[in-house]
N, C-alpha and C positions, 0 to 999 in steps of 0.2 A: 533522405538524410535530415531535411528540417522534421520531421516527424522523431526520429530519434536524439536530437536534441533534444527536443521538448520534452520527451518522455522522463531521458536522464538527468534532465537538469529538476523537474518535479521528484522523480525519484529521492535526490541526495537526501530531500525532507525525512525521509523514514527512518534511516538507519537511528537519524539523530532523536527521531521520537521515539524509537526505540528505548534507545543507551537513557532516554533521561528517563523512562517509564521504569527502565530496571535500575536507574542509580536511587533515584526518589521513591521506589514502591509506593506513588499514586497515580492517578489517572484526573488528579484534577486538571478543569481546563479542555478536558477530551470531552469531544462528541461522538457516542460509537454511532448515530447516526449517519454524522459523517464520512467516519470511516467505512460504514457500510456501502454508502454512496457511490464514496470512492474505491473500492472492491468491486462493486459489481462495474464499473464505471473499465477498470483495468480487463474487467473477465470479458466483457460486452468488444472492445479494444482485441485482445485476444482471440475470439470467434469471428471477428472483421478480419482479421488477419488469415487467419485458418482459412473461409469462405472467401474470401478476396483478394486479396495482396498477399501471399504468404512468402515471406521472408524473415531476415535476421532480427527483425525490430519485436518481433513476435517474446525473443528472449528476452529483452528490456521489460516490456510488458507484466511477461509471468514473472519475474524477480520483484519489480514494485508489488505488480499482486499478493505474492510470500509475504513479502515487508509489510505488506497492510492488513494482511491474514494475520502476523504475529504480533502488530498492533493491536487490533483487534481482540486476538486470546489472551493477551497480555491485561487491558480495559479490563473484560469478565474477569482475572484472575485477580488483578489490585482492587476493582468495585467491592468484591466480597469481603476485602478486609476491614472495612471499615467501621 
């Protein structure tokens, strides 16, 4: 249970880096290494889960993962305009 707090409460951060990545069409400020980090960081989280513990938290996991996935294509897609 303390594992999925933690999860969702890091989570809330994307959606919002999302929305400003698409209100402001930049990515200044971002580090796509980071968010690589933190991608592989969630998928690593995900295969623990699958191999070890497999339960509900596994879906928290892969949802941040998406969020940081779309983050991510989003960086390469505003980087280009510039």
């Amino acid at each position: 249970m303390l594992e999925a707090i933690m999860i969702i409460c890091f989570g809330l951060s994307w959606p919002m880096s999302i929305y400003r990545t698409l209100k402001v069409k930049q990515v200044t400020g971002k580090s796509v290494i980071f968010l690589w980090f933190v991608f592989v960081g969630y998928i690593a989280g995900i295969f623990h889960k699958i191999v070890n513990s497999f339960d509900w938290v596994i879906v928290i996991y892969s949802m941040n993962a998406c969020m940081v996935f779309i983050d991510i294509f989003l960086y390469y897609v505003y980087s280009k305009q510039k």
